[in-house]
C-alpha positions as a LaTeX table, in Angstrom:
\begin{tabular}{lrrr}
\hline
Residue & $x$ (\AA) & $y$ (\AA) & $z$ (\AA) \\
\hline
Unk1 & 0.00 & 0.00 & 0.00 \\
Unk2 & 1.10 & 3.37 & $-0.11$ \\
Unk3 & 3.62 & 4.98 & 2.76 \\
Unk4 & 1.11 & 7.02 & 4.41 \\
Unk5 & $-1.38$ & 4.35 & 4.96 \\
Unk6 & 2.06 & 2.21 & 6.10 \\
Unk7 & 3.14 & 4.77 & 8.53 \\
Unk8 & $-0.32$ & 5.67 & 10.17 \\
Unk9 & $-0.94$ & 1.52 & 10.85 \\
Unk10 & 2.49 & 1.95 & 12.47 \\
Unk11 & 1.50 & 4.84 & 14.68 \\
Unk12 & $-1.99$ & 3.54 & 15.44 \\
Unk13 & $-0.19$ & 0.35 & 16.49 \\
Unk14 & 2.06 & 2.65 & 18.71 \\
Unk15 & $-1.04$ & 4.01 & 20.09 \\
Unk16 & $-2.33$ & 1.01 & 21.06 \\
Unk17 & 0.35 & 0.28 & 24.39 \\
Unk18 & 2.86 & $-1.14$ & 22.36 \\
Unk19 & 5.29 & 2.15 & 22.20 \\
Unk20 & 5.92 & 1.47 & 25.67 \\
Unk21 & 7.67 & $-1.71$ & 25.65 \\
Unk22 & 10.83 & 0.91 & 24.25 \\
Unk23 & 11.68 & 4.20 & 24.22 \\
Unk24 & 10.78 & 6.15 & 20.85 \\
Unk25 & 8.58 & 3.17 & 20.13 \\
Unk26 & 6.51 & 5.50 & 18.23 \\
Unk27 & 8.90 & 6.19 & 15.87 \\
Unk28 & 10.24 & 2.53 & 16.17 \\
Unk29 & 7.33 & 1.58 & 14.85 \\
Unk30 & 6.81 & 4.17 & 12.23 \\
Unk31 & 10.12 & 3.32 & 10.74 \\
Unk32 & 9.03 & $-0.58$ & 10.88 \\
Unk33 & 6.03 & 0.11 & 8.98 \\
Unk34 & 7.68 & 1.58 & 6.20 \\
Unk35 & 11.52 & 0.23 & 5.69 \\
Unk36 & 10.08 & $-2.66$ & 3.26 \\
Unk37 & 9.86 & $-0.26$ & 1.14 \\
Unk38 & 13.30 & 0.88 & 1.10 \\
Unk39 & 14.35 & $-1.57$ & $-2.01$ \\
Unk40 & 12.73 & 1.61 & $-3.70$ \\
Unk41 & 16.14 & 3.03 & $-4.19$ \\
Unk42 & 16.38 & 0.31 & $-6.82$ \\
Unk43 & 14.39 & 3.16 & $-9.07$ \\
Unk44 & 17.61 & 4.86 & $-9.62$ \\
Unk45 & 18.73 & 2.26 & $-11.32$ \\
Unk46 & 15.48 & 2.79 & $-13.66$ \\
Unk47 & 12.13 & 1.04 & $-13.61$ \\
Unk48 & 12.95 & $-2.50$ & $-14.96$ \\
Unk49 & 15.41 & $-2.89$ & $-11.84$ \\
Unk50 & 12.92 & $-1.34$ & $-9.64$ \\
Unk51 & 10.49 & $-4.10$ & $-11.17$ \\
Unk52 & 13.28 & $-7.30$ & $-10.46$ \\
Unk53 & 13.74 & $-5.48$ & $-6.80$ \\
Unk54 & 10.72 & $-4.40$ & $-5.29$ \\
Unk55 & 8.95 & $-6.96$ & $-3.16$ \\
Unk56 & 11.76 & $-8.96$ & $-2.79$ \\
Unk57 & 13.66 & $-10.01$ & $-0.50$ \\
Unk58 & 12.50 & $-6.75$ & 2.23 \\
Unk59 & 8.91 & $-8.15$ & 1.87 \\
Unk60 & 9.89 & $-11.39$ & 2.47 \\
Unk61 & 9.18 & $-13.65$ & 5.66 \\
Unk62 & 12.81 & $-14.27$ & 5.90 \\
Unk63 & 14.05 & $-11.01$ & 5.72 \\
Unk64 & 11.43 & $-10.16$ & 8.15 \\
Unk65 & 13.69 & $-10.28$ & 11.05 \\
Unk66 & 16.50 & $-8.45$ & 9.28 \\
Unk67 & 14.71 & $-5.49$ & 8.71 \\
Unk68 & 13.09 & $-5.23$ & 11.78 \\
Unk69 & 16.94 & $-4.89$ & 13.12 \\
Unk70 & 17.85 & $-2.40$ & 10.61 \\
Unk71 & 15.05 & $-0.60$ & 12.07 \\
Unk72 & 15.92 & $-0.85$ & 15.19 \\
Unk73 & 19.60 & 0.21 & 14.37 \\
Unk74 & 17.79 & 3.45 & 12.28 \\
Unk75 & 15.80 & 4.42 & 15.22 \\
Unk76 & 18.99 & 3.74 & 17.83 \\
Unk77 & 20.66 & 6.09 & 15.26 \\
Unk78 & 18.18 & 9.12 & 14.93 \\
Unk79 & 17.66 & 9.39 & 18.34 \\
Unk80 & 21.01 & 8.97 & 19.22 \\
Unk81 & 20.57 & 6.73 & 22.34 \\
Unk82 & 20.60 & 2.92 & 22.42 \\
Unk83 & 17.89 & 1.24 & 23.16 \\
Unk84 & 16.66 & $-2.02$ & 25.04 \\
Unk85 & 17.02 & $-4.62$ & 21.78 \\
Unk86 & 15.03 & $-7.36$ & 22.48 \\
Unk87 & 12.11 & $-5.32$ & 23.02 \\
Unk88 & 12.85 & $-3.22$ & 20.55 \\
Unk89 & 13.24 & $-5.39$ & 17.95 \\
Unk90 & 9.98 & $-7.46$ & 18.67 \\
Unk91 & 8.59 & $-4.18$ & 18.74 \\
Unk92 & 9.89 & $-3.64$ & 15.24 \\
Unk93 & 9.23 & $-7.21$ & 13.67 \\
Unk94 & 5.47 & $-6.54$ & 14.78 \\
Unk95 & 6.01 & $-3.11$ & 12.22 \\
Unk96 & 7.22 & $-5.16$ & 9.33 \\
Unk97 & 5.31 & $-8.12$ & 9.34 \\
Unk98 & 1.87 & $-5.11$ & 9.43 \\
Unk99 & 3.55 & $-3.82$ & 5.95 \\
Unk100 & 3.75 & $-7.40$ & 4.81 \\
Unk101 & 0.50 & $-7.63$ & 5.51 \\
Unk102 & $-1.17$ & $-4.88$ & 3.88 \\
Unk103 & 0.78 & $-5.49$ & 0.71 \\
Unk104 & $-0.37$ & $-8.95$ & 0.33 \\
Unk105 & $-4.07$ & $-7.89$ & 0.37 \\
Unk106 & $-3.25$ & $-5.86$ & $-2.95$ \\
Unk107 & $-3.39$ & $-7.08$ & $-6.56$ \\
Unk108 & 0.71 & $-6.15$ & $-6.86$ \\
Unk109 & 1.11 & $-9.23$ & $-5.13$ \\
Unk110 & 4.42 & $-10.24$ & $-2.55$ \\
Unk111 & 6.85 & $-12.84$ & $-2.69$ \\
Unk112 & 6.71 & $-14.02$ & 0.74 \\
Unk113 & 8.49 & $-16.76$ & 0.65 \\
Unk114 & 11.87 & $-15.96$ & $-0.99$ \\
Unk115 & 14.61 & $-17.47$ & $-0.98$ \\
Unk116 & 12.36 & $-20.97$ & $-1.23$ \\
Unk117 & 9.87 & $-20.02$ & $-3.56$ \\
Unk118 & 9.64 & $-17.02$ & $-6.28$ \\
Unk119 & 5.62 & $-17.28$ & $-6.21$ \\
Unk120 & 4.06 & $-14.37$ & $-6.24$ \\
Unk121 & 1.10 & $-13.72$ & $-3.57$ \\
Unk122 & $-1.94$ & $-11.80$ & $-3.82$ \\
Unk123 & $-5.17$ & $-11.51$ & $-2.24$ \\
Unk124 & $-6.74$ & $-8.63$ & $-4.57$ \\
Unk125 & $-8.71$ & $-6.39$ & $-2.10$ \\
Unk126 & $-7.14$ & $-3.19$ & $-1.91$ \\
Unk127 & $-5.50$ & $-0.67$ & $-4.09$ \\
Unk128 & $-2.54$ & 0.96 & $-3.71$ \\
Unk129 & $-4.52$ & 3.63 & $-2.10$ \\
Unk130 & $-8.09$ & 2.88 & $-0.29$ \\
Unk131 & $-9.48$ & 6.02 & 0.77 \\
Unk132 & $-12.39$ & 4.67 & 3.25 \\
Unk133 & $-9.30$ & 2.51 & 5.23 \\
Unk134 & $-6.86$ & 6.21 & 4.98 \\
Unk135 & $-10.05$ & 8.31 & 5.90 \\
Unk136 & $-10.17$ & 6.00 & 9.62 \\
Unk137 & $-6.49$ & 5.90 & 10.25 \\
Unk138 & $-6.42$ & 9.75 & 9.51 \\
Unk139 & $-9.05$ & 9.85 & 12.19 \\
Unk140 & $-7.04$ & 8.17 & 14.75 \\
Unk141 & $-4.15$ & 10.08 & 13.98 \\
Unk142 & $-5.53$ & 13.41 & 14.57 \\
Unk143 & $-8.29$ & 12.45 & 17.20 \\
Unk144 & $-6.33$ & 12.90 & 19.82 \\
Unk145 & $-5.23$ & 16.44 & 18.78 \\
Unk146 & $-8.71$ & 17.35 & 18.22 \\
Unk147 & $-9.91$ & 16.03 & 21.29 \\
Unk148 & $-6.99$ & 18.01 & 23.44 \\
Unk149 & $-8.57$ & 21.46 & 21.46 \\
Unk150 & $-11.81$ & 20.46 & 22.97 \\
Unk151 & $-10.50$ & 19.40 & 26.37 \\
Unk152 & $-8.61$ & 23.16 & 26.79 \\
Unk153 & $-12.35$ & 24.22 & 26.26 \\
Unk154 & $-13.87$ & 22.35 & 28.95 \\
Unk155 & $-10.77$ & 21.85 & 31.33 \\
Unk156 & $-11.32$ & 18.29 & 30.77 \\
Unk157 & $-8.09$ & 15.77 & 30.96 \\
Unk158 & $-7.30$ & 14.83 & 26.93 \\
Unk159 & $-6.89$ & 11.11 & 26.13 \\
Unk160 & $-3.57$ & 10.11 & 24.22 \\
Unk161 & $-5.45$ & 8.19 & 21.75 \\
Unk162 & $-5.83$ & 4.11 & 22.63 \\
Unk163 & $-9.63$ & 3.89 & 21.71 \\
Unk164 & $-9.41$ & 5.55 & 18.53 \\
Unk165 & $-5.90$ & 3.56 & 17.48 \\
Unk166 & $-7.84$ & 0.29 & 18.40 \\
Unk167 & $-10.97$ & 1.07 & 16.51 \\
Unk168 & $-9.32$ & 2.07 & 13.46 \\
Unk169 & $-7.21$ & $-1.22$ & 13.40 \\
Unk170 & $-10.41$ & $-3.13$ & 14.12 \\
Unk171 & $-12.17$ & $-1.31$ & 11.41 \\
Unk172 & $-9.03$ & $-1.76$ & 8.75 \\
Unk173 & $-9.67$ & $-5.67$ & 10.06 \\
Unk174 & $-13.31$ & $-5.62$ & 9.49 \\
Unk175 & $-13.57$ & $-3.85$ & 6.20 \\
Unk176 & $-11.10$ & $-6.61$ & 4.92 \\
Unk177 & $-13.53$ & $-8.84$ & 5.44 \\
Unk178 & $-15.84$ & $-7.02$ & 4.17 \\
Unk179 & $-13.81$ & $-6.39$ & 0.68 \\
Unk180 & $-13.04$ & $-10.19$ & 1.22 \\
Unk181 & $-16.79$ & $-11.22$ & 1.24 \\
Unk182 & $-17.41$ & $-8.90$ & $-2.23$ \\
Unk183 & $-14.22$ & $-9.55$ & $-3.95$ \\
Unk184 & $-15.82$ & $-13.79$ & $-3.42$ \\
Unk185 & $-19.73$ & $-12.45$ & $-4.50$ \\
Unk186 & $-17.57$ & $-10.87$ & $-8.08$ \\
Unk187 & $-15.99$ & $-14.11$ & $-8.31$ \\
Unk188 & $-18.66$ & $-16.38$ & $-7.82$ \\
Unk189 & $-20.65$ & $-14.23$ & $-10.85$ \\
Unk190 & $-17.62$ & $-14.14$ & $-13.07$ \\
Unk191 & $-17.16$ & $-18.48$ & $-12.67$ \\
Unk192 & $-20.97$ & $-19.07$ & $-12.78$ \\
Unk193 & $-20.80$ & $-18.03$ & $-16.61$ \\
Unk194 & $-20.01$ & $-19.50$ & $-19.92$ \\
Unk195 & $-18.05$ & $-17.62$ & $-22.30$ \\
Unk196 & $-18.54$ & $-18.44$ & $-25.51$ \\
Unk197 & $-16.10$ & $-16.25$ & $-27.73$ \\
Unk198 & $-13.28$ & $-17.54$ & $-25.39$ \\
Unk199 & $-13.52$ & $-21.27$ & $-25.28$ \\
Unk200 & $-17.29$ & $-22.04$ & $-25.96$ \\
Unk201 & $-17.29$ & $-23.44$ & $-22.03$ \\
Unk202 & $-15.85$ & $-22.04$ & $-18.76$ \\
Unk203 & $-12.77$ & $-19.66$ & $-18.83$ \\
Unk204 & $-9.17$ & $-20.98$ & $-18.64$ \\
Unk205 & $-8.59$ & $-17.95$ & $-16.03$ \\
Unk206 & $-10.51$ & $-15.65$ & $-14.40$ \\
Unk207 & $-9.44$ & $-12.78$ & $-11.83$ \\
Unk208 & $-11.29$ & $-9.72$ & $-10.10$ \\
Unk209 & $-9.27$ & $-6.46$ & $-8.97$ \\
Unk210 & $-10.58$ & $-3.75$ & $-6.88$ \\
Unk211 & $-11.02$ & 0.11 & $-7.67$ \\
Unk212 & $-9.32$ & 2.33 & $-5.66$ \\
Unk213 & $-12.32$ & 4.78 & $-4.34$ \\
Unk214 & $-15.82$ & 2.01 & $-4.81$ \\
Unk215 & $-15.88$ & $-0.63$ & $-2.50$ \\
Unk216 & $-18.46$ & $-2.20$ & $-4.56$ \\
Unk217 & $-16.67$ & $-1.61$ & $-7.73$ \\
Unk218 & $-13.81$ & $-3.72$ & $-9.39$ \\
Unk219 & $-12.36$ & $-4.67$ & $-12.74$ \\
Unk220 & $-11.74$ & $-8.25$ & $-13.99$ \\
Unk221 & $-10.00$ & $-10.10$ & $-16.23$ \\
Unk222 & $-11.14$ & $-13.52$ & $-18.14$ \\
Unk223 & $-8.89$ & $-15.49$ & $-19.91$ \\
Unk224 & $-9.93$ & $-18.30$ & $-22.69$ \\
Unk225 & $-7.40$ & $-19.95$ & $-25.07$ \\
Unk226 & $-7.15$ & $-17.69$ & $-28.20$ \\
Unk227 & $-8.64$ & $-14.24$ & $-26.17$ \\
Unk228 & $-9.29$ & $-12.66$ & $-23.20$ \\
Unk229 & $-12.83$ & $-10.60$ & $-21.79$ \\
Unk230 & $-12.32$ & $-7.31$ & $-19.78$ \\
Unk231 & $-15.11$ & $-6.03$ & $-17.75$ \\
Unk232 & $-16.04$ & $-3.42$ & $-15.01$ \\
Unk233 & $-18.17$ & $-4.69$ & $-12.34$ \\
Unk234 & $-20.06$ & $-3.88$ & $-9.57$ \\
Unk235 & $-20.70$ & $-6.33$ & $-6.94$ \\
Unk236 & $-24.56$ & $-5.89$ & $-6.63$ \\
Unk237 & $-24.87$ & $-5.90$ & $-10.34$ \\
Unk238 & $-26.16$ & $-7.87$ & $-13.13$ \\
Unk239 & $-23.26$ & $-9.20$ & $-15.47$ \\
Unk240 & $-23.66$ & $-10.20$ & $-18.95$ \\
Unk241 & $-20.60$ & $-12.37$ & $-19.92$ \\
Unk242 & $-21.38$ & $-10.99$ & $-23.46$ \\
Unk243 & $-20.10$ & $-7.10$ & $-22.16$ \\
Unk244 & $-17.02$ & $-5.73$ & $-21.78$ \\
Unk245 & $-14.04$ & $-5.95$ & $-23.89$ \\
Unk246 & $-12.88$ & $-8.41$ & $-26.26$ \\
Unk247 & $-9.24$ & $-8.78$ & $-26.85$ \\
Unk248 & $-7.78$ & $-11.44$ & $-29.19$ \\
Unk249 & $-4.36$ & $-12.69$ & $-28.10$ \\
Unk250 & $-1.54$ & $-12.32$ & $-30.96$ \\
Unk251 & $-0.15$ & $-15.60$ & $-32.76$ \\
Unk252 & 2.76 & $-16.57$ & $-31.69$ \\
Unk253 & 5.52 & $-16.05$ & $-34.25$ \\
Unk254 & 9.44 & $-16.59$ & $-34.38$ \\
Unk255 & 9.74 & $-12.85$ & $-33.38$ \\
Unk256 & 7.56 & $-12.77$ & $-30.67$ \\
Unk257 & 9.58 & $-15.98$ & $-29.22$ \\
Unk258 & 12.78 & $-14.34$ & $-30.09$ \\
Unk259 & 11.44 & $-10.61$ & $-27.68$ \\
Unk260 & 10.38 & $-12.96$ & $-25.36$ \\
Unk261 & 13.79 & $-15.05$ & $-24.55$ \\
Unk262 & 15.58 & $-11.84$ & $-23.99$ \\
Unk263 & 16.45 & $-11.29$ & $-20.25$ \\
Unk264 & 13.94 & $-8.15$ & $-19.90$ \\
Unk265 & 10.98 & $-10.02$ & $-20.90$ \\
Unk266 & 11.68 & $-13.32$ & $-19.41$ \\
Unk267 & 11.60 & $-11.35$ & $-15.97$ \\
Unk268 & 8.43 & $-9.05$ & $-17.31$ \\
Unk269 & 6.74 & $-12.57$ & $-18.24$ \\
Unk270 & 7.56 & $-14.08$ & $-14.83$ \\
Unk271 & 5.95 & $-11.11$ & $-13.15$ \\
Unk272 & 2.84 & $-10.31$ & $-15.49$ \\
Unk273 & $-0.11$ & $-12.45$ & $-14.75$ \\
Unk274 & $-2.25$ & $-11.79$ & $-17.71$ \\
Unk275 & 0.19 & $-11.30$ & $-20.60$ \\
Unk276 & $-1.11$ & $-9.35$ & $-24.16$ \\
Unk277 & 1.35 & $-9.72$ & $-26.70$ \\
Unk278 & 0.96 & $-6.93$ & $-29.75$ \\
Unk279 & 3.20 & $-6.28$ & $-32.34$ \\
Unk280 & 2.95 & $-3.24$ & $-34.83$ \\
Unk281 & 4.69 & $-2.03$ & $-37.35$ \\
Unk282 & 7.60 & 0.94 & $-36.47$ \\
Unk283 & 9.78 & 3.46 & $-38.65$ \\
Unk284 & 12.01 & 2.21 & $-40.93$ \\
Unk285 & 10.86 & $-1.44$ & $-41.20$ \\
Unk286 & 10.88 & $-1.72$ & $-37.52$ \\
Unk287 & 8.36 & $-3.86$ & $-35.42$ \\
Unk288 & 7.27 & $-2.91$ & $-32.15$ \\
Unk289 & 6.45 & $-5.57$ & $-30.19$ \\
Unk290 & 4.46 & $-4.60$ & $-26.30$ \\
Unk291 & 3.89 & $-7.21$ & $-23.45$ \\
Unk292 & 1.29 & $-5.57$ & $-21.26$ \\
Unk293 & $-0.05$ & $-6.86$ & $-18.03$ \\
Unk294 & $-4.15$ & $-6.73$ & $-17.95$ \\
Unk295 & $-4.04$ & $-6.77$ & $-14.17$ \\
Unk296 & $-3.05$ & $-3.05$ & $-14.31$ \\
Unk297 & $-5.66$ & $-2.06$ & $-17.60$ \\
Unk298 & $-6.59$ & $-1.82$ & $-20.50$ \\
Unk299 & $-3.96$ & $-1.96$ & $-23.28$ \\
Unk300 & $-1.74$ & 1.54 & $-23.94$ \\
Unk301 & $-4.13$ & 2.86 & $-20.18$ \\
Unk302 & $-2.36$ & 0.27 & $-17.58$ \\
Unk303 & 1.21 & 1.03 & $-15.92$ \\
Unk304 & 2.39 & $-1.94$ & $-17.07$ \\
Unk305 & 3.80 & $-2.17$ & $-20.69$ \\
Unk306 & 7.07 & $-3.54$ & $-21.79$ \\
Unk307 & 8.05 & $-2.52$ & $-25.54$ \\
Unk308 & 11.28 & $-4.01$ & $-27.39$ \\
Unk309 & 11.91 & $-1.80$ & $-30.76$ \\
Unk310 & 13.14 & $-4.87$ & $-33.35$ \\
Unk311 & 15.04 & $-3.96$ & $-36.21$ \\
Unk312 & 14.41 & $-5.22$ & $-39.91$ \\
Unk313 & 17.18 & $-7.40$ & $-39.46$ \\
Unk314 & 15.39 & $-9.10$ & $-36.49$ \\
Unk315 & 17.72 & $-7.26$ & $-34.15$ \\
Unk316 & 16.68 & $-5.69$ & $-30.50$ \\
Unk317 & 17.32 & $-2.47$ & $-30.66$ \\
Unk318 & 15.92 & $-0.57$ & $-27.32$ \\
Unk319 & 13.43 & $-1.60$ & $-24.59$ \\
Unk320 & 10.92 & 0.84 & $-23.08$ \\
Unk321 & 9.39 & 0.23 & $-19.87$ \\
Unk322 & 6.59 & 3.27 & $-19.59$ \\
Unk323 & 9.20 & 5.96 & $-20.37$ \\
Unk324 & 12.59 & 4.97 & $-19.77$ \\
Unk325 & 14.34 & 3.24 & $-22.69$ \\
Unk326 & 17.16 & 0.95 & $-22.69$ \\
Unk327 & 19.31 & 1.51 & $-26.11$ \\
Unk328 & 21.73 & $-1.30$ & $-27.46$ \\
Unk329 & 19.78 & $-3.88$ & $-25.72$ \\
Unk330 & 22.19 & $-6.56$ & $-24.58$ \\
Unk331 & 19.56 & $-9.43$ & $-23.67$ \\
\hline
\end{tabular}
């Protein structure tokens, strides 16, 4: 999920008793949340590293421990005092294993169990930003401050925040569910149907991703044999398997094999789960050929698109993932 929603589950789970267990366990925590996300840096190295690196082994189970410590070592650092490391570090493995969590309910997916296994993991309920689940934790965040405006009023004694921190992690719990329960009623509608164009039967594939701001709303993906069927749903709905949009998958040709054993697109085609193959034809007898992940959208709309430039000669010239290009391709 996105850093804000990472860092205000870290503070709400300060809130909650557990920054007392170590000094600057507030911030402890705070780092915690977000220091998964530190393999970001791999952006500077442009967006197809960033792709091989993010998710990896800082979201994993085994690195788990590992970056709790280099939290605990970051915190030790900015505060310039050492602290109790047991504690702290359970403190901080609590921190990491809450952004683990909240990016396996997204349809980016997590590899969890690297170095053992390279499988992607997914659960498809959230975005990368869900406004209802930021709207709560905003709320507990700035509760307390409200609440100490109102208690100057009154001459009342302010509260540091417990009840709200608690109900906004409860709610973040229950409203999973409850994205769980309509994510399964989209599903259910999508697998009761036969799709004709696709296979003349049930669908090979079939996979439902939610909309960032709708609860109730979410985009899906079915996959047949020679095409695919893109729709936008709602969960109380009526679906007609014969809407949406029809996409034909490409024929598979010796230059579509030969873009597709090049390094670049051997790791694009390990992480894509619905690949759409095009290939048009480019400036000076050139062929562009585009991988595009369906997960993301629509063809040319999605985040996701991979192009390799071939030259008449059947030569890779350049790769372009979104808008930074790799010249003299050496895959």
């Amino acid at each position: 999920m996105d850093n804000l929603t990472h860092s205000l589950t870290g503070l709400a789970l300060a809130r909650t008793g557990l920054q007392k267990y170590s000094p600057h366990g507030t911030l402890l925590l705070i780092v915690a949340a977000n220091l998964p996300d530190a393999d970001g840096v791999s952006w500077f190295w442009g967006p197809l590293k960033y792709l091989e690196i993010h998710r990896g082994y800082a979201h994993s189970l085994v690195g788990l421990p590992l970056v709790a410590l280099l939290a605990v070592l970051i915190t030790a650092a900015i505060r310039r005092t050492r602290l109790p490391w047991l504690a702290a570090w359970a403190i901080a493995c609590v921190g990491v294993a809450s952004h683990l969590l909240l990016d396996w309910t997204m349809s980016y997916g997590i590899r969890l169990l690297l170095p053992f296994s390279s499988a992607w993991y997914r659960l498809d309920l959230f975005g990368l930003v869900d406004w209802v689940v930021l709207a709560v934790l905003l709320l507990a965040w700035l509760g307390p401050w409200l609440g100490k405006l109102v208690s100057n009023e009154i001459g009342s004694r302010p509260g540091r925040g417990r009840g709200l921190a608690i109900f906004a992690l409860a709610f973040f719990a229950a409203y999973g569910g409850f994205r769980a329960l309509m994510h399964a009623r989209i599903m259910e509608q999508l697998q009761s149907r036969v799709y004709v164009d696709l296979l003349g039967g049930p669908a090979n594939r079939i996979a439902a991703f939610p909309e960032t701001a709708n609860p109730f709303a979410w985009n899906a993906v079915v996959e047949g044999d020679h095409a695919y069927r893109m729709y936008h749903l709602h969960s109380f709905g009526n679906f007609n398997p014969d809407d949406g949009m029809l996409l034909y998958k490409a024929n598979w040709t010796p230059l579509l094999e030969r873009v597709s054993q090049t390094k670049t697109f051997r790791y694009c085609s390990y992480f894509t789960l619905f690949q759409y193959w095009q290939a048009h034809p480019a400036a000076g007898g050139a062929t562009a050929v585009t991988l595009t992940d369906l997960r993301f959208g629509t063809p040319g709309d999605g985040f996701f698109r991979v192009t390799a430039l071939v030259n008449a000669a059947g030569q890779v010239e350049s790769i372009t993932f979104g808008g930074a290009r790799r010249n003299n391709n050496r895959d």
